[in-house]
Predicted model as a PDB file, atoms N, CA, C, CB and O in Angstrom, pLDDT in the B-factor column:
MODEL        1                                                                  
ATOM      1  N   UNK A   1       0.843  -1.157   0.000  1.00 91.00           N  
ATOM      2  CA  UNK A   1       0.000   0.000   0.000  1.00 91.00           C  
ATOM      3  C   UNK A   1       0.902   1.238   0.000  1.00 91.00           C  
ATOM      4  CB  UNK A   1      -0.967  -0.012   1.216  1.00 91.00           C  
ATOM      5  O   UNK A   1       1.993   1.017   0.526  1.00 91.00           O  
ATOM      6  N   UNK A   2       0.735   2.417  -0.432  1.00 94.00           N  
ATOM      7  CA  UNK A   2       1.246   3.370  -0.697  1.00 94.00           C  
ATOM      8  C   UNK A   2       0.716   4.528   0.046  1.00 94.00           C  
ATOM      9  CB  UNK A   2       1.230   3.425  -1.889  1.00 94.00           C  
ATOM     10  O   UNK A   2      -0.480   4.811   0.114  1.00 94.00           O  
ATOM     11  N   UNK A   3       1.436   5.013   0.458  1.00 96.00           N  
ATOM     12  CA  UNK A   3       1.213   6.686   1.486  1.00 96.00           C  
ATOM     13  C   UNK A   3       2.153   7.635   1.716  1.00 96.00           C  
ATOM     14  CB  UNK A   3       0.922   6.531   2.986  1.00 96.00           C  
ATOM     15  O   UNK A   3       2.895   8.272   0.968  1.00 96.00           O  
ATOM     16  N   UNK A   4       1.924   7.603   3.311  1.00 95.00           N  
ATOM     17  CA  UNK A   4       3.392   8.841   3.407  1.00 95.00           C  
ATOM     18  C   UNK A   4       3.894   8.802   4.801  1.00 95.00           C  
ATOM     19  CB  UNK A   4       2.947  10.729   3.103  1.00 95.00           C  
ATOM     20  O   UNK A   4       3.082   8.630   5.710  1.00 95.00           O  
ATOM     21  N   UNK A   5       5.142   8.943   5.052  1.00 95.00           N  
ATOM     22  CA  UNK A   5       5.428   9.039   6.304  1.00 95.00           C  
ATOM     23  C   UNK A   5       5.368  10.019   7.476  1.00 95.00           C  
ATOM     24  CB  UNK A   5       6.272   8.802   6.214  1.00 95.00           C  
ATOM     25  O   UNK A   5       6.301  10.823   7.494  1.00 95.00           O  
ATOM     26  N   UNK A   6       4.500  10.119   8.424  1.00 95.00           N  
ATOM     27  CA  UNK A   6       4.296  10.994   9.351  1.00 95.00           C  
ATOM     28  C   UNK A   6       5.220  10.853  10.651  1.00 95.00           C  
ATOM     29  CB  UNK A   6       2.942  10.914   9.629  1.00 95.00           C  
ATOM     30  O   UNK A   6       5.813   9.801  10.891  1.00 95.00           O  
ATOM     31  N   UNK A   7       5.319  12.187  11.622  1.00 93.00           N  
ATOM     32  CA  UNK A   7       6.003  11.812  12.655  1.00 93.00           C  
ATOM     33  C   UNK A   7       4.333  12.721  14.128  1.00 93.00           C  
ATOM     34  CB  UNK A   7       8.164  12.700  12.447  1.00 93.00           C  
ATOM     35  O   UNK A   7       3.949  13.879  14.295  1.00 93.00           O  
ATOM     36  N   UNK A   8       4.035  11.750  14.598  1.00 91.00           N  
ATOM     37  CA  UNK A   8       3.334  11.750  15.510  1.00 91.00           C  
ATOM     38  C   UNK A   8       3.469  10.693  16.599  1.00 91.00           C  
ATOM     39  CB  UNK A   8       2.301  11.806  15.008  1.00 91.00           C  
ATOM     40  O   UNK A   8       3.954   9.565  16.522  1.00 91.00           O  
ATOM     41  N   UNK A   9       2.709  11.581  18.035  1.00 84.00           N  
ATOM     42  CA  UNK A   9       2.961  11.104  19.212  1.00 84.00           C  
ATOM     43  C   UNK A   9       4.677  10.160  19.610  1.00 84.00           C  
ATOM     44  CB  UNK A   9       1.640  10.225  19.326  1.00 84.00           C  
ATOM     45  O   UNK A   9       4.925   9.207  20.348  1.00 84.00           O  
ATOM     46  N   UNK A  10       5.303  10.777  18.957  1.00 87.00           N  
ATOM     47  CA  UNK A  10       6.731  10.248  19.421  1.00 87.00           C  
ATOM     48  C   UNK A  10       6.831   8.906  18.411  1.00 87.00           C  
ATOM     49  CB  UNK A  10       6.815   9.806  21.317  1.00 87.00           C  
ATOM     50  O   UNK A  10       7.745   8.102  18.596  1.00 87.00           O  
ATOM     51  N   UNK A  11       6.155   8.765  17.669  1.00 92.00           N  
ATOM     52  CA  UNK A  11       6.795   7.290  16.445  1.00 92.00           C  
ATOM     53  C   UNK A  11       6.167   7.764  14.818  1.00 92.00           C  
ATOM     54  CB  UNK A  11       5.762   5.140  16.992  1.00 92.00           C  
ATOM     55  O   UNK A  11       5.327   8.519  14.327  1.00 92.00           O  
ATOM     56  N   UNK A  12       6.980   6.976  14.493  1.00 94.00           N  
ATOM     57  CA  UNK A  12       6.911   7.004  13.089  1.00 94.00           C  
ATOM     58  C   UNK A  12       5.260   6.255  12.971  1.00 94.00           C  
ATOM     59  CB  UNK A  12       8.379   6.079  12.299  1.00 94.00           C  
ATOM     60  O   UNK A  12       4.962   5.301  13.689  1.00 94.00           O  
ATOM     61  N   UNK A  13       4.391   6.793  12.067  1.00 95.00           N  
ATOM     62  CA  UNK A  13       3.714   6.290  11.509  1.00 95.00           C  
ATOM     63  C   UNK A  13       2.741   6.389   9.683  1.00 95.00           C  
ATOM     64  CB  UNK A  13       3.289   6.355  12.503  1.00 95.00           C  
ATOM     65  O   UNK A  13       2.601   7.565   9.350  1.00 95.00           O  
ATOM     66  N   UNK A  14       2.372   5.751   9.030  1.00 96.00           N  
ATOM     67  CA  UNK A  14       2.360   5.208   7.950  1.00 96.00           C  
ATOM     68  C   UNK A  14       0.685   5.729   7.651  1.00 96.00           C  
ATOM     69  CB  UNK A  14       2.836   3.564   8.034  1.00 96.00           C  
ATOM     70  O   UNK A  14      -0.277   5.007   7.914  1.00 96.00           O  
ATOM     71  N   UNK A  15       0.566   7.136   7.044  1.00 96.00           N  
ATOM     72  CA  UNK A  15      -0.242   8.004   6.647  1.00 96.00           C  
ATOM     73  C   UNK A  15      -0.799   7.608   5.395  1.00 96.00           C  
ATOM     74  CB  UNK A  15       0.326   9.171   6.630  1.00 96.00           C  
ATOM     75  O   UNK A  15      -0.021   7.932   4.497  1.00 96.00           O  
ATOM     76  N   UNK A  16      -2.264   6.797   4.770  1.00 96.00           N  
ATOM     77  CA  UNK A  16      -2.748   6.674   3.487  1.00 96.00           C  
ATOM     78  C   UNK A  16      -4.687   6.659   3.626  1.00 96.00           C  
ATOM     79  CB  UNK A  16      -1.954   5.123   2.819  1.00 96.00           C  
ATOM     80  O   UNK A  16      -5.428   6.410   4.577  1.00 96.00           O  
ATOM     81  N   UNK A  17      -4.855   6.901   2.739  1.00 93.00           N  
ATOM     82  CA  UNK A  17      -6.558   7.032   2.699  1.00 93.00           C  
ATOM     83  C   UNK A  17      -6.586   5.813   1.718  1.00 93.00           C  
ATOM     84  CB  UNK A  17      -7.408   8.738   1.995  1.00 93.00           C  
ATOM     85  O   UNK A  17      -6.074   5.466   0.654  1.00 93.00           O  
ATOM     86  N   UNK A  18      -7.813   5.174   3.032  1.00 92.00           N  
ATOM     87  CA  UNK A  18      -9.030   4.146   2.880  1.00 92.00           C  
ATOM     88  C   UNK A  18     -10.484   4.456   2.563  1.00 92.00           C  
ATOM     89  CB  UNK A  18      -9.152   3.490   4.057  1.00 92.00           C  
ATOM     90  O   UNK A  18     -11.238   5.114   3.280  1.00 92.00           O  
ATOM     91  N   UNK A  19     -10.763   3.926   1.457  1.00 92.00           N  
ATOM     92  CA  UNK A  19     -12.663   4.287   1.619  1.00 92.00           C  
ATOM     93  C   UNK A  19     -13.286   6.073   1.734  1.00 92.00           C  
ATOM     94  CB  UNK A  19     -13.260   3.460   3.495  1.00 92.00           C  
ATOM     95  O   UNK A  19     -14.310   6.665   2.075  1.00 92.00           O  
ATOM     96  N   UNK A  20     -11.729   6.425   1.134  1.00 92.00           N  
ATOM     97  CA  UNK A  20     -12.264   8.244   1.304  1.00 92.00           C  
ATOM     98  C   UNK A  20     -12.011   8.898   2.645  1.00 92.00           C  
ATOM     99  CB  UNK A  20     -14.060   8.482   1.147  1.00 92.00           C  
ATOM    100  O   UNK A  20     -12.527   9.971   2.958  1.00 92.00           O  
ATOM    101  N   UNK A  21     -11.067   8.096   3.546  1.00 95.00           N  
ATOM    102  CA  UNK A  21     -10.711   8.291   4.494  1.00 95.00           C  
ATOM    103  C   UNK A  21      -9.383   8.195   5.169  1.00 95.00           C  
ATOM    104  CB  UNK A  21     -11.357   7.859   4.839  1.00 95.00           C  
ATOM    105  O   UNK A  21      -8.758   7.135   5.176  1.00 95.00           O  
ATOM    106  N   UNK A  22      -8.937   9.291   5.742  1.00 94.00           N  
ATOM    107  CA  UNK A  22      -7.301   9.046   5.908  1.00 94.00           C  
ATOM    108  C   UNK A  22      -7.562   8.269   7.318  1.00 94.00           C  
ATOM    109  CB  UNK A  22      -6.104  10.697   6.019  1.00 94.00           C  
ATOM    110  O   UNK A  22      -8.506   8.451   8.087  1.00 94.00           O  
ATOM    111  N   UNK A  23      -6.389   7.282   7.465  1.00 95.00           N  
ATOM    112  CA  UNK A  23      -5.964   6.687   8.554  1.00 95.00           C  
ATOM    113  C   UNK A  23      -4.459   6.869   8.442  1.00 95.00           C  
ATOM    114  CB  UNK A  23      -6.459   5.267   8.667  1.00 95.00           C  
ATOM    115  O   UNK A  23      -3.713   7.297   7.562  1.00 95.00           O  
ATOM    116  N   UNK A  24      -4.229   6.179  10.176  1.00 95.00           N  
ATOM    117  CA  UNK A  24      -2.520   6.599  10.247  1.00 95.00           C  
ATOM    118  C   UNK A  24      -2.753   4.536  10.959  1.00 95.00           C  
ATOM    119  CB  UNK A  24      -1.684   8.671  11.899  1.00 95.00           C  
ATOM    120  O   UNK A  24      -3.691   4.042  11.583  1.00 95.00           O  
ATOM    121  N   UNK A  25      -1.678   4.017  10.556  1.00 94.00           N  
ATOM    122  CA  UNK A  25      -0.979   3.112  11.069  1.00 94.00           C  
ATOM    123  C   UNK A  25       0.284   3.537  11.730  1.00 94.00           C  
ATOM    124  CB  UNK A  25      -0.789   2.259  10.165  1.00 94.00           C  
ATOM    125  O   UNK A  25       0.861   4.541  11.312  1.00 94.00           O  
ATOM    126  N   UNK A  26       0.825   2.755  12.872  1.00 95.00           N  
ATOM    127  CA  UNK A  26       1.980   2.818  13.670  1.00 95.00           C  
ATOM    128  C   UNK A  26       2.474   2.497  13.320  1.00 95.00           C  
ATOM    129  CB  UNK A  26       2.232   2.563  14.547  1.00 95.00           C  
ATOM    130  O   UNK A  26       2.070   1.391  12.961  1.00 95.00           O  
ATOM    131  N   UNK A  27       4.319   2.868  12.753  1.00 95.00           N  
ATOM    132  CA  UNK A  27       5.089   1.919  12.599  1.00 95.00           C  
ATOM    133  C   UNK A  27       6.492   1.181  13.902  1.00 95.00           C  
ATOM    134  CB  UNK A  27       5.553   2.490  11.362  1.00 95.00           C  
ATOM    135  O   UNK A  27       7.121   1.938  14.642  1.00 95.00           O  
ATOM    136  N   UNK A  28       6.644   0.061  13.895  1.00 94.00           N  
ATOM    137  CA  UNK A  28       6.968  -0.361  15.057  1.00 94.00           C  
ATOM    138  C   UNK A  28       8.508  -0.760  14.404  1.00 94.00           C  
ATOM    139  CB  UNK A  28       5.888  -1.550  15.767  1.00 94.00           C  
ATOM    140  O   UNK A  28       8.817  -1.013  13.240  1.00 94.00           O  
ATOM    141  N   UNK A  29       9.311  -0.711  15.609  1.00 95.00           N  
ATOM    142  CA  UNK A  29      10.932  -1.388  15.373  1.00 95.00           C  
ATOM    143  C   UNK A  29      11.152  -2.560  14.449  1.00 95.00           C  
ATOM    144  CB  UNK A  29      11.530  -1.982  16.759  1.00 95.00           C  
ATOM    145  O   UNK A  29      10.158  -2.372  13.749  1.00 95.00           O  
ATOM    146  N   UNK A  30      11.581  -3.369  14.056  1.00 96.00           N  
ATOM    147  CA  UNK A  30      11.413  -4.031  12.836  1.00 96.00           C  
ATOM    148  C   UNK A  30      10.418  -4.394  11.390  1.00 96.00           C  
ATOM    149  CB  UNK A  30      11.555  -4.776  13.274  1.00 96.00           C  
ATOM    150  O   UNK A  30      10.263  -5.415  10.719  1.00 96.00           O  
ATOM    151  N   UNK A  31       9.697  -2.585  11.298  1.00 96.00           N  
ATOM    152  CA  UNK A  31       8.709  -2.620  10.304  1.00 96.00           C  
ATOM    153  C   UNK A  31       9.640  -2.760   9.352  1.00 96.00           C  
ATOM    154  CB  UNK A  31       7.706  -1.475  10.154  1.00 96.00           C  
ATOM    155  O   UNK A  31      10.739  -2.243   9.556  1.00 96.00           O  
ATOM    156  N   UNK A  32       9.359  -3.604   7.916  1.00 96.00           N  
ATOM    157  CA  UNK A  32      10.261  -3.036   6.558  1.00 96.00           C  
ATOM    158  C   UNK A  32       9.371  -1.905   5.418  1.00 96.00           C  
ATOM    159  CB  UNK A  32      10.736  -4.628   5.514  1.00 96.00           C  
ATOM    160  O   UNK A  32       8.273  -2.190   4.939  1.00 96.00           O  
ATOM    161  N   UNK A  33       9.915  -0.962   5.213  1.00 95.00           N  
ATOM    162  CA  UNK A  33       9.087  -0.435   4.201  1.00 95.00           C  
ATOM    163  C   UNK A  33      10.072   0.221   2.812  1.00 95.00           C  
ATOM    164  CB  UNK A  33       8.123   0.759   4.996  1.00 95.00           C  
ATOM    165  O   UNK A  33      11.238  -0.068   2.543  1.00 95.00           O  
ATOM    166  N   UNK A  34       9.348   0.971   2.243  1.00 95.00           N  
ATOM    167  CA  UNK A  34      10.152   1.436   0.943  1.00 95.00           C  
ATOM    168  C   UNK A  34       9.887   3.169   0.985  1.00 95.00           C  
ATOM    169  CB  UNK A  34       9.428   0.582  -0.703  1.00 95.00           C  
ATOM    170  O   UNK A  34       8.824   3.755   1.190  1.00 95.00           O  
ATOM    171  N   UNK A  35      10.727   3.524   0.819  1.00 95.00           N  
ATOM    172  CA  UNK A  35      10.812   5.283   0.902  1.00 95.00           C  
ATOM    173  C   UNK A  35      11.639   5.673  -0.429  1.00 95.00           C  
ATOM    174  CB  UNK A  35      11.797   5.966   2.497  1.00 95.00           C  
ATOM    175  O   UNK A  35      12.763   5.355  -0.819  1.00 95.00           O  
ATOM    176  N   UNK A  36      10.346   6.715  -1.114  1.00 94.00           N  
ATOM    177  CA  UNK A  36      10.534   7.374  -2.741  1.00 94.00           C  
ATOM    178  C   UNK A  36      11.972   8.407  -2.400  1.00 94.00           C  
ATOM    179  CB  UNK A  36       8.752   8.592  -3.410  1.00 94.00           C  
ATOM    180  O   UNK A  36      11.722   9.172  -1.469  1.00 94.00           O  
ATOM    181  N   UNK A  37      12.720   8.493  -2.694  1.00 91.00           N  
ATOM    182  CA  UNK A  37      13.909   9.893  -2.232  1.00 91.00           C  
ATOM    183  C   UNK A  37      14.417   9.516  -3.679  1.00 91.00           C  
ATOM    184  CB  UNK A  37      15.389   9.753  -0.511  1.00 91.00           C  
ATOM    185  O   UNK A  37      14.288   8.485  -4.339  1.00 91.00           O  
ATOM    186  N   UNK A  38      14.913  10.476  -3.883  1.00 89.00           N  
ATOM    187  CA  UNK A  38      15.251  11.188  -5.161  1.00 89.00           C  
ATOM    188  C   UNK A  38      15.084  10.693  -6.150  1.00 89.00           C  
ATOM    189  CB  UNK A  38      16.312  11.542  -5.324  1.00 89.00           C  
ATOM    190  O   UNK A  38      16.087  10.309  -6.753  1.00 89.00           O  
ATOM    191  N   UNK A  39      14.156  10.547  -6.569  1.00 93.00           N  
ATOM    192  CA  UNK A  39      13.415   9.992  -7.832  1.00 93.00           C  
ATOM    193  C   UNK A  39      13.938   7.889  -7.575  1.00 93.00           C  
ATOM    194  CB  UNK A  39      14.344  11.087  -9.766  1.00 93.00           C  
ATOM    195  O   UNK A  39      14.048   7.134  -8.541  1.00 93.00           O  
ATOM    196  N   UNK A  40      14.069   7.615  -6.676  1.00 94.00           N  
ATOM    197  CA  UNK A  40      13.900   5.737  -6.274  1.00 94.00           C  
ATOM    198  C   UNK A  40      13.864   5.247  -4.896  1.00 94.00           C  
ATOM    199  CB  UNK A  40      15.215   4.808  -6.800  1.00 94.00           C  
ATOM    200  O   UNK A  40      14.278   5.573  -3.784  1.00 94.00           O  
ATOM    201  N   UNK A  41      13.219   4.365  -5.430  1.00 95.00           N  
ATOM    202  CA  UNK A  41      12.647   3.080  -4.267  1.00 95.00           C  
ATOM    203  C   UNK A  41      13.620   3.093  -3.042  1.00 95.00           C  
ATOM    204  CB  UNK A  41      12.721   1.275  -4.994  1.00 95.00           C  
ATOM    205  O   UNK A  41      14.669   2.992  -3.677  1.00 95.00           O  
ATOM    206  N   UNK A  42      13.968   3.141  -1.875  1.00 94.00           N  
ATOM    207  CA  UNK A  42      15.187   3.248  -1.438  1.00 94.00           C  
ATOM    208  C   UNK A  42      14.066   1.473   0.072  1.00 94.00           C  
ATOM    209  CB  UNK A  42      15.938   5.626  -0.815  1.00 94.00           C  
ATOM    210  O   UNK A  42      12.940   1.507   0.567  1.00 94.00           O  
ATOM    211  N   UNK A  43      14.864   0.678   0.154  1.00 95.00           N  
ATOM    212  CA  UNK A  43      14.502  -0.083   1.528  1.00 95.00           C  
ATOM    213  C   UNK A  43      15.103   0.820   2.457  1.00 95.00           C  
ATOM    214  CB  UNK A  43      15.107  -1.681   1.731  1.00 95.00           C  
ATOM    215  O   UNK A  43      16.070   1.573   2.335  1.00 95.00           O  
ATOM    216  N   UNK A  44      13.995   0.490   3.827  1.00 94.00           N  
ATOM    217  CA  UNK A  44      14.632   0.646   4.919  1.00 94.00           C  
ATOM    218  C   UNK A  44      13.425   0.113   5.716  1.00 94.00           C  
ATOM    219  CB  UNK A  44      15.234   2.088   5.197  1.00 94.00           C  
ATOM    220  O   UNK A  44      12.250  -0.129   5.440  1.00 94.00           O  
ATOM    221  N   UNK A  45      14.447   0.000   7.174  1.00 95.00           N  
ATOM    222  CA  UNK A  45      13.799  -0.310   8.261  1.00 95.00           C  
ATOM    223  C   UNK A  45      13.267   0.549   9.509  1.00 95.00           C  
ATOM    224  CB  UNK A  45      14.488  -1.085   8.625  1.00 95.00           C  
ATOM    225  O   UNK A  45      13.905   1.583   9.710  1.00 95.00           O  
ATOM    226  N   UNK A  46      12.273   0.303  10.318  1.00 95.00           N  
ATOM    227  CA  UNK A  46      12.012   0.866  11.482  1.00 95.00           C  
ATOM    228  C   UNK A  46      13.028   0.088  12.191  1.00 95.00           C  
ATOM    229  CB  UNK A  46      10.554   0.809  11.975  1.00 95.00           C  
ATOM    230  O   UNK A  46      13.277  -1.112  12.072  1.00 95.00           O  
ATOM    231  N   UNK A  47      13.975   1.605  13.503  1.00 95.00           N  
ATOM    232  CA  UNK A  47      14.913   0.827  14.150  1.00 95.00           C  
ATOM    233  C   UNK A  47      14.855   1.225  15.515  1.00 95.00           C  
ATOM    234  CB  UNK A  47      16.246   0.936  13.588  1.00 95.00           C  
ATOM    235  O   UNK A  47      13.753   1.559  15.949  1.00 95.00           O  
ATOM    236  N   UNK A  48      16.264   1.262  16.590  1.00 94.00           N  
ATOM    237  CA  UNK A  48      16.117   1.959  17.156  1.00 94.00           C  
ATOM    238  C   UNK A  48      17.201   2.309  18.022  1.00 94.00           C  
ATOM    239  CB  UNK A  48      15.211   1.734  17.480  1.00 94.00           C  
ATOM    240  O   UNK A  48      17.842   1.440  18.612  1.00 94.00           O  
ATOM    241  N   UNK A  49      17.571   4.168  18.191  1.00 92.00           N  
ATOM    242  CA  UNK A  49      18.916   4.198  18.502  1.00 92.00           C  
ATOM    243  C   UNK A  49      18.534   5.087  19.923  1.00 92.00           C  
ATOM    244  CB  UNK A  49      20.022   4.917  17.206  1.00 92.00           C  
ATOM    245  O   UNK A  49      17.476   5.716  19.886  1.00 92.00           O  
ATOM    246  N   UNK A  50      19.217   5.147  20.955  1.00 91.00           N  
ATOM    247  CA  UNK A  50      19.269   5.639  22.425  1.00 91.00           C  
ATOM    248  C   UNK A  50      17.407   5.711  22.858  1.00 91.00           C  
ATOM    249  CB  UNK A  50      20.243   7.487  22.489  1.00 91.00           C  
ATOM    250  O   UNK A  50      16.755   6.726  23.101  1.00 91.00           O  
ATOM    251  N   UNK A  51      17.006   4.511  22.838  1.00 90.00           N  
ATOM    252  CA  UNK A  51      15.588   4.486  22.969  1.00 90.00           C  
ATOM    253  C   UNK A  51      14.234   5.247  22.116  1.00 90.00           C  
ATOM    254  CB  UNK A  51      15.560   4.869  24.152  1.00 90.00           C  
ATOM    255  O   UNK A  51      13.029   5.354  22.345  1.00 90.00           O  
ATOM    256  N   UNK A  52      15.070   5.648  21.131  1.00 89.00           N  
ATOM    257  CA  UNK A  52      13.884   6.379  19.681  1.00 89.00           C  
ATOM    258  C   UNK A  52      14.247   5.564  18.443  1.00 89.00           C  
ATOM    259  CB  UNK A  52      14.229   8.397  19.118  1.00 89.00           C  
ATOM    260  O   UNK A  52      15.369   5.239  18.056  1.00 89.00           O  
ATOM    261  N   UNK A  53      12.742   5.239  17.765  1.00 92.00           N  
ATOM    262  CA  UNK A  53      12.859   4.992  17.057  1.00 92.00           C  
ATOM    263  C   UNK A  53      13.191   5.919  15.552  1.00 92.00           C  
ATOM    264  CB  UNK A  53      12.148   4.384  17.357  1.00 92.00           C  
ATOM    265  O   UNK A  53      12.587   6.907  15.135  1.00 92.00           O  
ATOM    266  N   UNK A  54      14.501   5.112  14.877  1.00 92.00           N  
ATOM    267  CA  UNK A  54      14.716   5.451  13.914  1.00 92.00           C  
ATOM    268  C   UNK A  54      14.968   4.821  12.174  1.00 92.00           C  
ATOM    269  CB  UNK A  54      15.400   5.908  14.436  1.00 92.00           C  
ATOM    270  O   UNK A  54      15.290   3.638  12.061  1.00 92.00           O  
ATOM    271  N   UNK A  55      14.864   5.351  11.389  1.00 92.00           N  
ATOM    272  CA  UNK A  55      14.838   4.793   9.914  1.00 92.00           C  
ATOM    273  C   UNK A  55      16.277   4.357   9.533  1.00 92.00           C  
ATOM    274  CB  UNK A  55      14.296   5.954   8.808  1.00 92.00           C  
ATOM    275  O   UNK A  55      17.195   5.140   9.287  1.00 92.00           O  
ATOM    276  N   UNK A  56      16.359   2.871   9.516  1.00 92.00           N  
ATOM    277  CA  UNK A  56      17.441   2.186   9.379  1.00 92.00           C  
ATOM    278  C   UNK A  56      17.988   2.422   7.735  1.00 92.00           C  
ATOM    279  CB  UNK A  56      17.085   0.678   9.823  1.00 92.00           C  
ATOM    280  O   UNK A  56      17.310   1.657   7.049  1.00 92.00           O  
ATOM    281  N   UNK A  57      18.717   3.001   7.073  1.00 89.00           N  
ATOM    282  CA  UNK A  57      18.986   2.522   5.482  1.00 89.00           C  
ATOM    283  C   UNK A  57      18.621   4.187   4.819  1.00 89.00           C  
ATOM    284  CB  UNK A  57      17.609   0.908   4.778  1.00 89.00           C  
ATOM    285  O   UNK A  57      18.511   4.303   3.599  1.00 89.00           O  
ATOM    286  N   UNK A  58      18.500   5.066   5.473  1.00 89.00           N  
ATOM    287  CA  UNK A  58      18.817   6.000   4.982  1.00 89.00           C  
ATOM    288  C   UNK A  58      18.777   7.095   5.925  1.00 89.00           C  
ATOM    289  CB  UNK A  58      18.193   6.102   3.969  1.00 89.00           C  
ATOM    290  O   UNK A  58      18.596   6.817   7.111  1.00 89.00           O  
ATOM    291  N   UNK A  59      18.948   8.559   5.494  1.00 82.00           N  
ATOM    292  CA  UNK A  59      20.050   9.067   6.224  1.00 82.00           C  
ATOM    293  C   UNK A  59      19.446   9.884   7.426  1.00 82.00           C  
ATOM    294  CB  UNK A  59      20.995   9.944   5.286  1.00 82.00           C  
ATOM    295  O   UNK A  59      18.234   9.887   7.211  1.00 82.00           O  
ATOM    296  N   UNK A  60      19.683  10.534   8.515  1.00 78.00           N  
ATOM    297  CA  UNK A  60      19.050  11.411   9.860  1.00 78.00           C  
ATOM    298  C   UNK A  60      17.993  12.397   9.156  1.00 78.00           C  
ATOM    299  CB  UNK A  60      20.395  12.464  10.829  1.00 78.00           C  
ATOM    300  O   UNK A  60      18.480  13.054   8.236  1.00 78.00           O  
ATOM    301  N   UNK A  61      16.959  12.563   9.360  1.00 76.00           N  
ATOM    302  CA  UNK A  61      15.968  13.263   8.779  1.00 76.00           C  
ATOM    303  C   UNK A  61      15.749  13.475   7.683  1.00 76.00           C  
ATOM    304  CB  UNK A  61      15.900  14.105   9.075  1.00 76.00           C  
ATOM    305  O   UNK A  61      15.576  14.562   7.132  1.00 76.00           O  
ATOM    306  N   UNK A  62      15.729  11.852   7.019  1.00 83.00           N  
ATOM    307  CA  UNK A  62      15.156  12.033   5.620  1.00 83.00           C  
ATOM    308  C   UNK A  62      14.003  11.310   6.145  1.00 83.00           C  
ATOM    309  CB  UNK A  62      15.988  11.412   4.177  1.00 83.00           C  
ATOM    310  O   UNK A  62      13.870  10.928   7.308  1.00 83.00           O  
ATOM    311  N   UNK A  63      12.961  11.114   4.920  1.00 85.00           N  
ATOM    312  CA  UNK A  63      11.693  10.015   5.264  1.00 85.00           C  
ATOM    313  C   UNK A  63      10.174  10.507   5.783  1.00 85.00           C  
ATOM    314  CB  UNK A  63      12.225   9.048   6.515  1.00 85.00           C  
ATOM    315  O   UNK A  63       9.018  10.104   5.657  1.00 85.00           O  
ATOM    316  N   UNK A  64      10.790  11.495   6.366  1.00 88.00           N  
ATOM    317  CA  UNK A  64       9.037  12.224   6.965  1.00 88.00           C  
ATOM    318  C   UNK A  64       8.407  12.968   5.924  1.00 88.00           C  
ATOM    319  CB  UNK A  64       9.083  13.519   8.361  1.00 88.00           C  
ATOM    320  O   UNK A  64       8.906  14.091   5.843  1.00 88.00           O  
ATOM    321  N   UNK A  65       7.829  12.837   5.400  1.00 88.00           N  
ATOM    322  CA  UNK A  65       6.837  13.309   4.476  1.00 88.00           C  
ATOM    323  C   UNK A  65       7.091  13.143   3.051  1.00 88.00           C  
ATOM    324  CB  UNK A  65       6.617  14.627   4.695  1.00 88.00           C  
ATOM    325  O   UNK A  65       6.810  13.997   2.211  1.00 88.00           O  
ATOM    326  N   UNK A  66       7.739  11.789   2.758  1.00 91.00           N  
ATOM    327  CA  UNK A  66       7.791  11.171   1.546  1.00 91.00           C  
ATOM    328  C   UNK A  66       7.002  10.217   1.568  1.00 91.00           C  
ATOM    329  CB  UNK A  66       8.930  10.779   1.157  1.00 91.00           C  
ATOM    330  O   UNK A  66       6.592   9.481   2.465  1.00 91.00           O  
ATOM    331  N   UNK A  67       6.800  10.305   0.341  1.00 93.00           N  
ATOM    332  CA  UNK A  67       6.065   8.600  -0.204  1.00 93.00           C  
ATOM    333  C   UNK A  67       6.298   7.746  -0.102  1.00 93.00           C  
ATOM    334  CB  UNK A  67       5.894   8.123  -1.166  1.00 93.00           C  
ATOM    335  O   UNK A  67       7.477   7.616  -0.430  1.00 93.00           O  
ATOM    336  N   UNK A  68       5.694   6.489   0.333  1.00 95.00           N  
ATOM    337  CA  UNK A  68       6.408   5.136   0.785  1.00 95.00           C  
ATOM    338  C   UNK A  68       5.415   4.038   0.296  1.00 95.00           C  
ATOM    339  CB  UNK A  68       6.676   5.020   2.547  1.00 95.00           C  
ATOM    340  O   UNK A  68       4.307   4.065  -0.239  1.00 95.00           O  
ATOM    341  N   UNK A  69       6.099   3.258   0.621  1.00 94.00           N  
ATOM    342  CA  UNK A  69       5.349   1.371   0.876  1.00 94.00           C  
ATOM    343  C   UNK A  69       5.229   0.362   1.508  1.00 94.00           C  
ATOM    344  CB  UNK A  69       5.532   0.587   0.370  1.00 94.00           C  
ATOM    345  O   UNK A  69       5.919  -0.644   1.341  1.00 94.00           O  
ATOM    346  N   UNK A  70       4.460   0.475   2.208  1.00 92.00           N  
ATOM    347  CA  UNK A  70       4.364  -0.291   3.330  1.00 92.00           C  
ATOM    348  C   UNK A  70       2.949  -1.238   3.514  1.00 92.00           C  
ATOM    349  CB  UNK A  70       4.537   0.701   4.447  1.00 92.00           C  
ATOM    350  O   UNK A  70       1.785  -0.851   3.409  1.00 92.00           O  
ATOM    351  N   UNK A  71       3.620  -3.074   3.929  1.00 83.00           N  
ATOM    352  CA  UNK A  71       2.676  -3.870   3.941  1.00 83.00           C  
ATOM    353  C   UNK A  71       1.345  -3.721   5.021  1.00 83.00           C  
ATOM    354  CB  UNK A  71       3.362  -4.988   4.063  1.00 83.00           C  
ATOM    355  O   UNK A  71       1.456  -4.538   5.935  1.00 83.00           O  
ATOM    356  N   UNK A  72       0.393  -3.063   5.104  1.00 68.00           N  
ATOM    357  CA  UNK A  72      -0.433  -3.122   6.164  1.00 68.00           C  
ATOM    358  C   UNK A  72      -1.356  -4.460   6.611  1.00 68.00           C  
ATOM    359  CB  UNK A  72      -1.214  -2.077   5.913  1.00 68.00           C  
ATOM    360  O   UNK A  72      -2.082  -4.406   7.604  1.00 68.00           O  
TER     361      UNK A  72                                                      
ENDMDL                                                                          
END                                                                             
């Protein structure tokens, strides 16, 4: 499924509209998903460094409000 990455209540979560309706899914420490950055597909993971979670496979504040893919 395809959406976007949000940063709320302290975690990453996985922003797409259902049925004409936006929902947010949580994403949790070993989620895998796919993040659009500069025109390609890039993998990465939900991780986690000094007790926050962070995006494994690409770089410190990329990912929030790009397009992604993620299995719901």
């Amino acid at each position: 499924m395809e959406g976007s990455i949000v940063w709320k209540k302290n975690q990453y979560m996985f922003q797409y509209f259902e049925n004409g309706k936006d929902k947010l899914h949580p994403l949790h420490v070993g989620d895998a998903l796919e993040i659009f950055l500069n025109d390609t597909w890039i993998k990465a993971r939900i991780g986690e460094k000094n007790g926050e979670p962070i995006m494994e496979g690409i770089n410190y504040g990329d990912g929030v409000g790009c397009t992604a893919r993620v299995d719901v």
